[in-house]
C-alpha positions in Angstrom: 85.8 52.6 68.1 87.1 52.1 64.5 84.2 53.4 62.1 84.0 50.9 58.8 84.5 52.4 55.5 81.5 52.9 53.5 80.2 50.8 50.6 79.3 52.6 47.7 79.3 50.7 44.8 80.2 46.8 43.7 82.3 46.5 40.0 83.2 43.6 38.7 82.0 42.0 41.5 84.5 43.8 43.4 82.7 45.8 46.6 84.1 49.3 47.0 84.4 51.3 49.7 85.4 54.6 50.9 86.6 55.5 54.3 85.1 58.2 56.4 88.9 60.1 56.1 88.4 60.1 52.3 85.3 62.4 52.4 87.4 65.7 53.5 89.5 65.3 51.0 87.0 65.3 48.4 85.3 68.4 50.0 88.5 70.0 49.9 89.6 69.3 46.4 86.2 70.9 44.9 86.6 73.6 46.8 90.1 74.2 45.8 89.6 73.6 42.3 86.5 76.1 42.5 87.5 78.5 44.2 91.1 78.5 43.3 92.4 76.7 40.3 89.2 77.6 37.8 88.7 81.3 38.4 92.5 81.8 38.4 92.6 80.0 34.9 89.3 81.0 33.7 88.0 84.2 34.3 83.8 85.5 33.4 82.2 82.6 34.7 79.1 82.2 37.3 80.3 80.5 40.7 77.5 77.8 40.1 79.7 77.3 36.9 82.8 77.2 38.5 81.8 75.0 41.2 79.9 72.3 39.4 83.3 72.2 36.9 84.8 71.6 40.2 82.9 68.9 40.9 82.8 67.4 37.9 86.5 67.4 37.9 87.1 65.7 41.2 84.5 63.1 40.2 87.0 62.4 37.5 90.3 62.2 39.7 88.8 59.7 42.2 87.0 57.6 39.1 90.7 57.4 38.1 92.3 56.5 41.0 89.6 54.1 41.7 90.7 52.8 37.4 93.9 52.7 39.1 93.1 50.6 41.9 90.9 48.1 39.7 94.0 47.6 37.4 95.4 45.6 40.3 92.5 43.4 41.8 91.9 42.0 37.8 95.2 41.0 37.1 95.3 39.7 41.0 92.0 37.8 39.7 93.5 36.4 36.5 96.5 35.2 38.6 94.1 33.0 41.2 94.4 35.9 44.5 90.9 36.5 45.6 90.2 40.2 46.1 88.2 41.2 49.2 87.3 44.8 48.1 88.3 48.2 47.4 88.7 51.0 49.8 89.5 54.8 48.6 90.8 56.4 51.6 92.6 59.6 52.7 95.5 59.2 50.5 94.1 57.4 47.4 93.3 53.7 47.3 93.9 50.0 48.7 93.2 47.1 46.6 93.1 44.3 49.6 93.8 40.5 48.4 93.3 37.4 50.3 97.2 36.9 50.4 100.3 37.9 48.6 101.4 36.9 45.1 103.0 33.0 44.9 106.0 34.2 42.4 108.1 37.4 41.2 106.5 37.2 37.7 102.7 37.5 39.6 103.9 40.3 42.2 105.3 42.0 39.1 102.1 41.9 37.2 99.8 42.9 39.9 101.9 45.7 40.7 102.6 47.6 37.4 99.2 47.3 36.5 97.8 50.3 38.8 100.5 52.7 37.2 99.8 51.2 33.6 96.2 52.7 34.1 97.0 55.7 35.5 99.4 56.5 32.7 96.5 55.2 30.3 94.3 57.4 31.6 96.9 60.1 31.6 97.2 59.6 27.3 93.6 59.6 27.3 92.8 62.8 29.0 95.9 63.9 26.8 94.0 63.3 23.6 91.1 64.7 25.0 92.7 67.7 25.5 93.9 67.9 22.0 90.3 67.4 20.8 88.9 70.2 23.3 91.9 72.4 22.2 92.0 71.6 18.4 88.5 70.9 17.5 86.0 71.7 20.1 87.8 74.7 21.0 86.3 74.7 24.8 88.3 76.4 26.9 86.8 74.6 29.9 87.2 71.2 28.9 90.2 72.0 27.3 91.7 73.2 31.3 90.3 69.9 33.0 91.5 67.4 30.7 95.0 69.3 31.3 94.4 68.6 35.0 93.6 65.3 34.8 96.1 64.3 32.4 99.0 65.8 34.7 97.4 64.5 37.6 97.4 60.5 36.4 100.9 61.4 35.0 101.8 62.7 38.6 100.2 59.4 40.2 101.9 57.0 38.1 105.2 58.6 38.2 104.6 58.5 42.4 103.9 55.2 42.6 106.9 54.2 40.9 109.1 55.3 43.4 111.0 51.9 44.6 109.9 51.8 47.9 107.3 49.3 49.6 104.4 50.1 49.8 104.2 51.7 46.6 103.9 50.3 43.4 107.6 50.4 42.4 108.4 49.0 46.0 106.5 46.0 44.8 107.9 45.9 41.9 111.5 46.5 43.3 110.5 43.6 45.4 109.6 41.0 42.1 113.1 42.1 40.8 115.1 41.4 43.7 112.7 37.9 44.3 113.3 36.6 41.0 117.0 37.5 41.6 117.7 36.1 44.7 115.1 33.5 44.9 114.6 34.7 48.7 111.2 36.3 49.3 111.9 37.3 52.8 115.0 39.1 51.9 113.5 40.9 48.7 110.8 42.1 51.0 113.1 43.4 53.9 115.1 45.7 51.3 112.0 46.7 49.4 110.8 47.7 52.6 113.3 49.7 54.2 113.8 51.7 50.9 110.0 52.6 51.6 110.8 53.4 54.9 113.7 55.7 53.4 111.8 57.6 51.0 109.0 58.4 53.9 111.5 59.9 55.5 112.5 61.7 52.6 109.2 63.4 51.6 108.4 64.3 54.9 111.8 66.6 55.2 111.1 67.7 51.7 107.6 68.5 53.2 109.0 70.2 56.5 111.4 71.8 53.8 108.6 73.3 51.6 106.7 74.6 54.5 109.7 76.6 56.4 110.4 78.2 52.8 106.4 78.9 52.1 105.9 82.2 50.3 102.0 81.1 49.8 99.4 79.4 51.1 99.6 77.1 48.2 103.0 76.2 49.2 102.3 75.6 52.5 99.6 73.7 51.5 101.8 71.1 49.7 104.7 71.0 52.3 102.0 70.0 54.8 100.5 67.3 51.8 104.4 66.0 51.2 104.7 65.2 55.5 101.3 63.8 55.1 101.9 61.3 52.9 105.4 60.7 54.3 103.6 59.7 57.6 101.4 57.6 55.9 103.6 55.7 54.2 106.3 55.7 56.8 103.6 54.0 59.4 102.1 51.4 56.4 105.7 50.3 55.9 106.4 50.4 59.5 103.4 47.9 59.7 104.6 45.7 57.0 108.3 45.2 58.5 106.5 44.3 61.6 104.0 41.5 59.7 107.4 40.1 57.7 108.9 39.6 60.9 106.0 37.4 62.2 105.8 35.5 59.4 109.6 35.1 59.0 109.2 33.9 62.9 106.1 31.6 61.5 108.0 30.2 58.7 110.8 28.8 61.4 107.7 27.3 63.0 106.7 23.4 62.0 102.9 22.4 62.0 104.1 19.8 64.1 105.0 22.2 67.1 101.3 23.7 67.2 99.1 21.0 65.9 96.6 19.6 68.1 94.0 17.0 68.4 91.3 16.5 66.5 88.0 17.4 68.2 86.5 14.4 67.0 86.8 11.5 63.8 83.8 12.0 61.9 82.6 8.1 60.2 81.6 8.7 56.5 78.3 6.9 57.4 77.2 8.4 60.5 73.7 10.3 60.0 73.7 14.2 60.8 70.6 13.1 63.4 73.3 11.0 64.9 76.3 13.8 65.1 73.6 16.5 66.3 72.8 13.7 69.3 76.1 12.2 69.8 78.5 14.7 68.9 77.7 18.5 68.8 76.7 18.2 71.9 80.0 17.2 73.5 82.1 19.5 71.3 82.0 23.2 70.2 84.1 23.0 67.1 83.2 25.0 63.3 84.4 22.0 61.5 85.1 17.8 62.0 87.5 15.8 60.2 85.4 13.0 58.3 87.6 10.0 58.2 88.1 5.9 58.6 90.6 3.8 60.1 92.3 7.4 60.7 92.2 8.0 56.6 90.9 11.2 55.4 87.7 11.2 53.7 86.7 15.0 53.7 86.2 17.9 56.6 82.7 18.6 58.0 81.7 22.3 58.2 79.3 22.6 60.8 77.3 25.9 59.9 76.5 24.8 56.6 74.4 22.2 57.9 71.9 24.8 58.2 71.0 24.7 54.9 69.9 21.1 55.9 65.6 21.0 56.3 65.4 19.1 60.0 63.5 16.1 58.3 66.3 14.6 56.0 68.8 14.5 59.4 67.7 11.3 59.9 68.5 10.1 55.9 71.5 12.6 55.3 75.0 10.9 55.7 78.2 12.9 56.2 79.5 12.1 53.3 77.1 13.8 51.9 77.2 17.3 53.4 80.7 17.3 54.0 83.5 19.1 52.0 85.6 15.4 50.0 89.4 15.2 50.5 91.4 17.7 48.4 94.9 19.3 49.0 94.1 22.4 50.5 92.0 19.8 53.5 95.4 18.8 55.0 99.1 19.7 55.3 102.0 17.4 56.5 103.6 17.6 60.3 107.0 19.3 58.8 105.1 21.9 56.4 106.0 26.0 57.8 103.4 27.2 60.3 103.2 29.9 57.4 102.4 28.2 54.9 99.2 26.1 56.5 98.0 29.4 57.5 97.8 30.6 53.4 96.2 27.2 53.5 93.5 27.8 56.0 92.7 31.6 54.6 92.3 29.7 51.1 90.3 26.7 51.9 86.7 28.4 52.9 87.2 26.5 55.7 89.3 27.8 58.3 90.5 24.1 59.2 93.1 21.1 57.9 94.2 18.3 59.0 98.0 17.0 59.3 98.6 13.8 57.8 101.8 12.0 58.3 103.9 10.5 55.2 101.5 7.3 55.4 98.5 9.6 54.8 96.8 8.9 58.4 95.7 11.6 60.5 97.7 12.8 63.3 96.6 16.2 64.1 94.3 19.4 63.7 94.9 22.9 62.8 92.5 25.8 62.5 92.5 29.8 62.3 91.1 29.6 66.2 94.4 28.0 67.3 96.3 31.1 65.6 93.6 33.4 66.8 94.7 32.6 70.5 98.3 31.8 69.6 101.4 34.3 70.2 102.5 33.0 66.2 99.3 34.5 65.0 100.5 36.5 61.5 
């Protein structure tokens, strides 16, 4: 069984997690930086001393790799992409969005955001430093702020690599998008450049380890295969998910579409669809419509909300969600496209209108749930 990650905080009404693999790597950072890094640089203090330092320190790190992370789910935000949450995991952190960006200027945005804050952060434990060095003259805050100023340094400068799924492969991908004008394409090179430097860090790792004079080396030639796997397996996942979508977006609406469960009237009383109707037909959601003309789409569950008495007086025109463009799509739109429809809509259902606006068929999320096209 797959354990959930952990919610820990909400930020700009963002939720943030952290995953159960993320917690080692915290306990091992502090210790390293305790028991290693501090005394080596800083000799004459108590342990306690050296061990709250340490944890004070990796407090800071993940605060600015979490910085990092935030960078990208506000500008996703200012460009319209809901953001589901945060998650800090084994390797750093993963901003997750309801769905890609729509254009290369967007993808571009989004993406250099997360290494603008890193390298932000970086100048600003760099002047901290100074001040700790210059004015303060604290030899402890002076060795920390060092250490977290290389270390955002050393994370933007990672992500930059041009490889998908890091923040230069995305940003690799806007360039080649805007271009060629080809998403797909743009994505499959992005991609397999990721795939390329995987491979490269994990011989580099394997490299590093054979050559080990110190446990410290060792250390980081196992980190470097680490973090080759990892991003060798994510980018093995996302060539995978292009590929059914590139399969999806050969795929008409009109080749899956079905039926609607039933045509909702405007004026019919939710008394009379709790008597007539729900109990004929197990469906979320109703299209609301006359003479086959789209009014709106019923969501069933949020007739809940609904005290029992005012069925008999409540219409369904009145509880149901009124025609707007992201209720329908047309017979010849990609099967890839309605789905971004149906994630965005809050509904999880469209109909299909035909070029005279009348209704001739049904889609939801269910029929992609149980469908091989399913993205």
């Amino acid at each position: 069984m797959r354990l959930r990650p952990i919610h820990v905080a909400t930020l700009f009404r963002i939720p943030i997690r952290v995953s159960y693999g993320w917690i080692p790597v915290v306990l091992l950072h502090v210790y390293a930086v305790s028991v290693f890094y501090l005394p080596h640089h800083l000799q004459g203090f108590h342990p306690f001393a050296y061990w709250a330092l340490g944890v004070g320190t990796t407090l800071l790190l993940f605060l600015s790799v979490l910085g990092h992370e935030i960078g990208h789910a506000l500008v996703a935000r200012a460009e319209g992409i809901r953001i589901y949450d945060i998650t800090l995991h084994l390797f750093g952190g993963f901003a997750r969005f309801e769905h890609e960006a729509y254009s290369p200027g967007a993808e571009f945005r989004i993406a250099v955001a997360g290494p603008s804050a890193s390298f932000l952060y970086a100048v600003m434990f760099f002047l901290l430093n100074q001040l700790s060095t210059s004015v303060f003259d604290s030899r402890p805050a002076a060795l920390i702020t060092n250490y977290l100023a290389l270390s955002n340094l050393i994370l933007a400068l990672f992500n930059l690599l041009p490889g998908f799924p890091l923040d230069g492969g995305r940003i690799f991908r806007a360039w080649l998008w805007a271009r060629w004008g080809d998403y797909w394409r743009a994505s499959r090179w992005a991609i397999g450049v990721g795939q390329g430097i995987a491979y490269l860090l994990i011989g580099l790792g394997v490299f590093w380890a054979l050559r080990a004079r110190t446990s410290a080396d060792l250390f980081a030639g196992a980190w470097s295969i680490l973090i080759g796997i990892f991003l060798r397996d994510v980018a093995e996942s996302s060539r995978l998910s292009l590929k059914q979508a590139d399969q999806m977006r050969r795929i008409r609406v009109a080749d899956v579409m079905r039926d609607p469960p039933a045509l909702l009237p405007p004026e019919m009383t939710v008394e009379e669809l709790a008597a007539r109707v729900l109990t004929m037909y197990r469906s979320r959601t109703f299209p609301v419509s006359r003479d086959r003309r789209l009014h709106g789409i019923l969501l069933v569950p949020a007739l809940q909300a609904l005290p029992r008495e005012r069925w008999a007086q409540t219409t369904i025109r009145e509880v149901m969600r009124p025609v707007a463009p992201l209720l329908f799509v047309h017979p010849e739109t990609p099967l890839w496209e309605a789905h971004r429809v149906l994630r965005r809509n809050g509904l999880g259902a469209t109909a299909v209108l035909d070029a005279n606006g009348y209704i001739v068929g049904y889609l939801t999320l269910e029929d992609f749930r149980s469908d091989a096209h399913t993205p």
